[in-house]
C-alpha positions, 0 to 999 in steps of 0.5 A, spaced: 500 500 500 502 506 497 504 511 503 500 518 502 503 524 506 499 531 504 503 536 505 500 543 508 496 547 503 497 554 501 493 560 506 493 554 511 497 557 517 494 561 522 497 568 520 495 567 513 493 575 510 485 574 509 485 576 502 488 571 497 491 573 490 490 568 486 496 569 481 500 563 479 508 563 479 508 563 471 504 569 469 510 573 474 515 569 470 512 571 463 511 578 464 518 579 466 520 580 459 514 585 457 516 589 463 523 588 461 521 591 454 517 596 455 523 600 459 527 599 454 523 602 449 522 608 454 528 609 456 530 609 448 525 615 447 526 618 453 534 618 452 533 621 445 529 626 448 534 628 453 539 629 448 535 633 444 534 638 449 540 638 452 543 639 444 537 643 441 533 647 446 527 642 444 525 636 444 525 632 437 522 626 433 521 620 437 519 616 432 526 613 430 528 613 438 521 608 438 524 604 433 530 603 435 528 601 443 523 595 439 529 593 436 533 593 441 529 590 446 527 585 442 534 583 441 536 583 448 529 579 449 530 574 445 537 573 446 537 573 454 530 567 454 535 563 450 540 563 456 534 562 460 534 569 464 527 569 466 528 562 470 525 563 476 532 561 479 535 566 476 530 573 477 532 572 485 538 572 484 541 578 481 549 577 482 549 571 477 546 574 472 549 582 472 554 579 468 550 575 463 545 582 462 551 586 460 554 581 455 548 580 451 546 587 451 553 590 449 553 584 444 546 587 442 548 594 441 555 592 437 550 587 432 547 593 431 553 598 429 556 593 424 549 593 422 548 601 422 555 601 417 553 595 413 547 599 411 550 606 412 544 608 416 549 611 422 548 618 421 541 618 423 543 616 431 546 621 435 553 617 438 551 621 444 544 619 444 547 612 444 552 612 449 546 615 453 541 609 451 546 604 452 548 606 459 540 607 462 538 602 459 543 597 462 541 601 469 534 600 467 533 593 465 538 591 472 534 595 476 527 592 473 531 585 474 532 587 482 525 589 484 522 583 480 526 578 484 524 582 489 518 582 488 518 575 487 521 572 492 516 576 497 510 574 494 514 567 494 514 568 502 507 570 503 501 566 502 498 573 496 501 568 490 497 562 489 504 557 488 503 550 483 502 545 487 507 538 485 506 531 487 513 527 488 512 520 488 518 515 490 520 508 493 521 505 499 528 504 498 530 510 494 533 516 497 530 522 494 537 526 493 538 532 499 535 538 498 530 537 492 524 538 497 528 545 499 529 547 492 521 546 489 520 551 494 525 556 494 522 556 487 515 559 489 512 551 488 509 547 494 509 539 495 502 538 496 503 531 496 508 525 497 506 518 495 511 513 497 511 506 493 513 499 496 520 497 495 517 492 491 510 493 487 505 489 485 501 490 479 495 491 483 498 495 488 502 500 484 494 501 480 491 503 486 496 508 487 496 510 481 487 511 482 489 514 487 493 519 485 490 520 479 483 522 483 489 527 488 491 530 481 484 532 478 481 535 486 486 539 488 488 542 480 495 539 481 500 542 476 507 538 476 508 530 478 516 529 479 518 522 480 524 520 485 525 513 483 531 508 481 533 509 473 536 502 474 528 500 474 524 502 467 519 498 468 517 502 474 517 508 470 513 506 463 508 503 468 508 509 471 507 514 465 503 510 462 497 510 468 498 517 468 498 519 461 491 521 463 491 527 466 494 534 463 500 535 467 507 534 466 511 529 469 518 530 471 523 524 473 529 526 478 535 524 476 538 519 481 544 519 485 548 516 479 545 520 474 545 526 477 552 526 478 553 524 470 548 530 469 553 535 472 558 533 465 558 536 458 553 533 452 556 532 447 554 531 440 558 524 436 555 523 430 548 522 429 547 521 437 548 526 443 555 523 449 555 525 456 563 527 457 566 523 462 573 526 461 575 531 456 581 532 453 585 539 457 587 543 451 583 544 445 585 543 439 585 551 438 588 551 444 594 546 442 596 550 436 596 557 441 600 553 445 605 550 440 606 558 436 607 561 443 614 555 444 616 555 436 616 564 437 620 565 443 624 558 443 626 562 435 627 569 437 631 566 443 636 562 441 640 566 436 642 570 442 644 563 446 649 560 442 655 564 443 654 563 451 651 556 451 658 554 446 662 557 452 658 552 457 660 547 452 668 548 452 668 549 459 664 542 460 669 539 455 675 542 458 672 539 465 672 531 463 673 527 456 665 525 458 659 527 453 658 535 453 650 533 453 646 528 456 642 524 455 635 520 458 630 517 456 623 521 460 615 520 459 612 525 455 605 527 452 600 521 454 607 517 456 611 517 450 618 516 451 622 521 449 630 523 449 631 529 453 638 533 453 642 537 458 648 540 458 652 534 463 654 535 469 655 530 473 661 525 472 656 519 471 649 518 466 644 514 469 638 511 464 637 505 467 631 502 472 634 505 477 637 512 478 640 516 484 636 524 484 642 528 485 642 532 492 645 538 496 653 537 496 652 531 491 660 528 489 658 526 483 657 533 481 662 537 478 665 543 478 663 546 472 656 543 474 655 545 480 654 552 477 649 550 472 645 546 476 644 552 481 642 557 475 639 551 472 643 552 465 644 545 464 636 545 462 637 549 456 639 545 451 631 543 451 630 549 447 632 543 442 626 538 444 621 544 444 623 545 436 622 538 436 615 538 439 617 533 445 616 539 449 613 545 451 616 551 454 611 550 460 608 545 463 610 539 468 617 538 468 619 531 466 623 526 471 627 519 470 623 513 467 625 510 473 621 516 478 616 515 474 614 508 475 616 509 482 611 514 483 606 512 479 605 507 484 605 512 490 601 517 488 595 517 484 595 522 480 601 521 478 600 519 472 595 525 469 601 530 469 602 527 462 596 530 460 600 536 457 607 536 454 612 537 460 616 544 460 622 546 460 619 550 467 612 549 471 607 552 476 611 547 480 618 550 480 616 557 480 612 555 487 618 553 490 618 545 488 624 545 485 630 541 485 630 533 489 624 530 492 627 525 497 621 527 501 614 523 499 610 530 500 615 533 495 613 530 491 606 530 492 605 538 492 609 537 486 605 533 483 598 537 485 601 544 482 602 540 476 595 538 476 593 546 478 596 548 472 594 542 467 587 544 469 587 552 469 592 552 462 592 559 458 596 563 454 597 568 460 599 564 466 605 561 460 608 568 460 606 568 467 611 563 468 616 565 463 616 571 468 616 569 474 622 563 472 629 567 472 628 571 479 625 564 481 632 561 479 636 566 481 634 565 489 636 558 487 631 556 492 632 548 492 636 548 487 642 542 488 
């Protein structure tokens, strides 16, 4: 047997006012873009008329004002009920939707220039009477927003607005997801009723159920039934559809807590059908080659003016010790692909095997020469070279030993996802002081975290930031060994 909890009708309590308007949430909803309008159109008049008094010592032709406030607003109408700012949720709350207002209406106001231009009908408008249109009726469709939702949650508080009554039906064993009942309300709706169907519903109890919700619906004029079942069960929910096909109501089904969390990702279009995005790709392609441009760019204006000192690096390691000038190891670069990354030498030894030794302070396998490069982090120069290759990216996360990789890999769990992006010559790590030897376990893990930060925050502007911040990093030398 189904469970019933009737919840308190609308004028109900003790301190209700005793006049009631019965005015339903959707006609306040609807004639928000109305009211909108109209102060668009007068304010575009009345800016007109203001400019022509002040400029000619009298009023002028209001007519092409007229025009021009229809248009206007039939624009920025238009425009802001695509990006559903008419929604109840957000007429109450005019922070979050300052920003959106102001972006469609400068975007109306620059359609309509390049327009004018196009068909050279510029010369009709005062540019002073514009500016004073855009400016007042920005003012005033943010001022008509303010006491709307004013307005709106007031009438929502008291018992003067006739509120949509809603049924919401669940099961036994399903958890309606937290604050469900919280938010129907906050929106100017009430639960008038919640019907509780048993875990496991016969055919003959689920129709009594249905009778007596159908019965409920038709009496009280219920406008809204949301259903709060398992979607592993769609036999429940055909079942359910079909018996309430009947009545002339819409009938919403909640996500549950699986799907609701699916619903928070991006729908994204594949072919002839439509995905939900569970992991996206961190970079677009857009992206990809912006950031490709901005390494080839620097990496070749930079590298004409490095030569002759790096020649003089080179010459000094040489005349150190017979060994290789450049060193070379194997590291995991984007998606994991294996590289060859060059340094300039400067140990006595050239590790690349399944095990290999960081380097730390007072090392004595570094040499003299060394020394000073690793302090300065010279020796990292040379990767200028795989950048043109394309192994790498001035920014991003700096590349270890394939040894470090697999030792880490199996410690920290997001190890792995800073090769996600090419690795770089510096990083947000470095130039946050995570620079150097990680002989501590939570050196790396912070390492790893300001990796993560950058791969999920990348833009052009936080690379040059990087650059910047990278030579006064170094010349500290903080952690260098």
């Amino acid at each position: 047997m189904a469970l019933l909890h009737e919840g308190p009708r609308a004028g109900a309590t003790s301190n209700a006012p005793r006049w009631n308007v019965p005015l339903k949430v959707n006609v306040l909803l609807q004639s928000s873009p109305l009211l909108e309008a109209m102060s668009v159109v007068l304010l575009s008049i009345a800016s007109g008329m203001v400019y022509d008094l002040v400029s000619f010592g009298h009023f002028g032709e209001y007519g092409r004002n007229f025009g021009l406030g229809v248009v206007v607003a039939a624009l920025f109408s238009t425009s802001a009920y695509a990006r559903g700012l008419y929604l109840s949720s957000e007429l109450r709350s005019l922070a979050s939707q300052i920003k959106e207002v102001a972006l469609i209406w400068t975007a109306v106001f620059l359609c309509l220039s390049v327009v004018a231009l196009a068909l050279k009908v510029g010369d009709m408008f005062s540019r002073q009477a514009l500016i004073l249109f855009f400016v007042t009726g920005l003012g005033g469709i943010i001022f008509v927003r303010l006491g709307a939702g004013r307005l709106f949650a007031s009438l929502t508080r008291s018992d003067m607005l006739a509120k949509p009554q809603v049924v919401i039906v669940t099961q036994s064993d399903v958890r309606v997801p937290s604050g469900v009942v919280q938010a129907i309300e906050a929106s100017g709706c009430q639960v008038c009723q919640t019907i509780t169907l048993p875990a496991a519903s016969s055919e003959s109890s689920l129709l009594e159920c249905m009778d007596k919700l159908i019965e409920h619906v038709r009496r009280r004029s219920v406008d809204e039934i949301v259903l709060a079942v398992s979607w592993a069960d769609i036999s429940l929910i055909e079942k359910i559809t079909a018996h309430l096909c009947v009545v002339a109501v819409p009938v919403r089904l909640l996500p549950d807590h699986v799907v609701s969390a699916l619903l928070k990702r991006p729908v994204v279009n594949l072919g002839g059908t439509r995905a939900i995005e569970l992991q996206s790709a961190p970079l677009t392609a857009p992206q990809l080659l912006m950031k490709r441009l901005f390494d080839l760019v620097l990496t070749t204006v930079a590298l004409p003016f490095l030569l002759p000192p790096l020649a003089v690096v080179a010459a000094l390691i040489a005349l150190e010790s017979r060994a290789p000038v450049l060193f070379c190891q194997r590291r995991a670069g984007f998606n994991g692909r294996t590289f060859k990354i060059y340094k300039f030498r400067t140990m006595t030894i050239l590790e690349d095997g399944p095990i290999v030794r960081q380097a730390c302070r007072g090392d004595p396998r570094v040499t003299r020469v060394g020394r000073i490069l690793r302090r300065f982090s010279i020796d990292e120069i040379p990767q200028l070279w795989n950048v043109l290759k394309g192994d790498m990216s001035l920014v991003g996360p700096r590349p270890h030993a394939l040894a470090h990789d697999s030792e880490y890999s199996q410690i920290i769990s997001l190890y792995p996802a800073r090769h996600k992006v090419k690795p770089g010559v510096t990083g947000w790590a470095q130039i946050n002081g995570w620079r150097g030897a990680t002989p501590d376990v939570y050196m790396m893990i912070k390492r790893v975290e300001h990796d993560m930060w950058y791969v999920n925050n990348w833009s052009v502007w936080l690379d040059i930031k990087i650059m910047l911040l990278t030579i006064p990093r170094i010349w500290t030398g903080r952690n260098a060994v």
